[in-house]
C-alpha positions in Angstrom: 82.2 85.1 55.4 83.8 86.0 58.9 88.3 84.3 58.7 87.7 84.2 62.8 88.3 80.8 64.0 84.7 78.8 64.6 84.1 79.1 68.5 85.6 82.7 69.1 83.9 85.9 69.2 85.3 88.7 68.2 85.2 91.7 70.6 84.4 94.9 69.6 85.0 98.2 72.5 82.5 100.8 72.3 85.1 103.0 73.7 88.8 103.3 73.3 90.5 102.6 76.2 91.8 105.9 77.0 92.9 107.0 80.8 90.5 110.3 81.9 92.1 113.5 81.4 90.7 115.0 85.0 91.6 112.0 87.0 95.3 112.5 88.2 98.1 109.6 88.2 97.8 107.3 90.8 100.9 107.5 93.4 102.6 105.6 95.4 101.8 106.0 99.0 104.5 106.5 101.5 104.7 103.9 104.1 103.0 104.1 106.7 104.8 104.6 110.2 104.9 102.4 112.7 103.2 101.9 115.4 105.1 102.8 118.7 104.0 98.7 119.7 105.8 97.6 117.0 108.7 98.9 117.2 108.9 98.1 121.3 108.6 94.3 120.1 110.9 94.4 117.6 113.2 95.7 120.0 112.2 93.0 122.6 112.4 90.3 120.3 115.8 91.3 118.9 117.4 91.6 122.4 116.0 87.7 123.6 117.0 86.3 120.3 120.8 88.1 120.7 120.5 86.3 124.1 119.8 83.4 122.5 116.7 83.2 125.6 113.1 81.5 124.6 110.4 83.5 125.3 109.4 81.1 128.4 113.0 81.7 129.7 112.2 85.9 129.8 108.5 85.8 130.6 109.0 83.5 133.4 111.8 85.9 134.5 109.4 89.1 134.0 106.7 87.3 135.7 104.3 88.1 132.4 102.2 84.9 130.8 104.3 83.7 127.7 101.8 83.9 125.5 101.4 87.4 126.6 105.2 88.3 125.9 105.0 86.7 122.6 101.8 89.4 121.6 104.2 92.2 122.8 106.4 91.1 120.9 104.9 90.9 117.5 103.2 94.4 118.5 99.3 92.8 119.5 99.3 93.7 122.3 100.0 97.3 123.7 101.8 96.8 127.2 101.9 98.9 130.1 104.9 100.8 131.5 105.4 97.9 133.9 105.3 95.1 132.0 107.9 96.7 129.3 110.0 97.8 132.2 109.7 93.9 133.5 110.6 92.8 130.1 113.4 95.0 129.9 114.8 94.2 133.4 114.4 90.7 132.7 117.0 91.3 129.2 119.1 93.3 131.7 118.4 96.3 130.3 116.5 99.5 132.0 113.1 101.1 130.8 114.8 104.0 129.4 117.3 101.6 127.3 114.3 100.1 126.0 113.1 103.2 124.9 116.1 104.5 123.5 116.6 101.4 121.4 112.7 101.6 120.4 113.7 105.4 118.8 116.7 104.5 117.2 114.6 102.3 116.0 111.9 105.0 114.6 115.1 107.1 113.5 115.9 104.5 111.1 112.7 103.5 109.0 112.1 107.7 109.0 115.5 107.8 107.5 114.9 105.4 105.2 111.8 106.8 104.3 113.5 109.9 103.6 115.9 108.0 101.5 118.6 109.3 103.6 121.6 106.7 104.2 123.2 106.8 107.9 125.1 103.7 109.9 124.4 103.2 113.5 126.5 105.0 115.8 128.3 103.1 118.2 130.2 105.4 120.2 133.7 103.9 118.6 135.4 106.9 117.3 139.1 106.3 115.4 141.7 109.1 114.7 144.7 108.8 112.4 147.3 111.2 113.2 
C-alpha cells in the first residue's frame, strides 16, 4: 500500500532534468539601439515640457496637426526635415540644435551601454588657482 495522500499522483520523469551539453548558455542580449525617431521625440518632448508648452500650443505654432506632433513625439511617426525643423523653430531652437541634442542623446544610451559613466558637458569650466 502506496503513504501518497488519496487524490494525488505521484510523478515519475523518464528523464532527469539535465540542461544539454551542446546547447550553449543563453545570454543576455544587448539593447537594442534606438531608433533615430525616437530619440528626435524624446528630444522634442523634453524641450515643450521644459517650456512648460502643450503640444496644441507648439503644433499650432509649427503649423503641424497636433495629433501629428504628438506621433513625432513618441517616435510613430518618422517626420520630414521640414516638419522637425518647424518643430524646432517653434521651441526656438534651429534644425541643427535639434540634431545636436538628438546625438547627445545617442552618445548617452551608447555610453551607457558601454557601461561607461560621463556627465553632460555644459560648457561651464572652473579653475582654482
Amino acid at each position: 500500500m502506496s503513504n501518497q495522500a488519496p487524490n494525488q499522483a505521484r510523478v515519475i520523469p523518464l528523464r532527469p532534468h539535465e540542461p544539454a551539453p551542446h546547447l550553449p548558455e543563453p545570454t543576455v542580449p544587448a539593447p537594442k539601439e534606438p531608433l533615430w525617431r525616437d530619440l528626435v521625440g524624446d528630444v522634442l518632448r523634453r524641450e515643450r515640457l521644459a517650456q512648460e508648452r502643450t503640444l496644441k500650443d507648439v503644433a499650432d505654432a509649427a503649423r503641424i496637426s497636433m495629433p501629428y506632433l504628438s506621433e513625432v513625439e513618441r517616435g510613430r511617426k518618422e517626420a520630414s526635415s521640414e516638419v522637425l525643423a518647424a518643430a524646432a523653430h517653434a521651441l526656438g531652437l534651429d534644425l541643427g540644435d535639434l540634431l545636436s541634442l538628438t546625438q547627445n542623446e545617442f552618445t548617452q544610451f551608447r555610453n551607457r551601454r558601454q557601461g561607461r559613466v560621463t556627465s553632460p558637458y555644459n560648457g561651464l569650466c572652473l579653475v582654482a588657482a
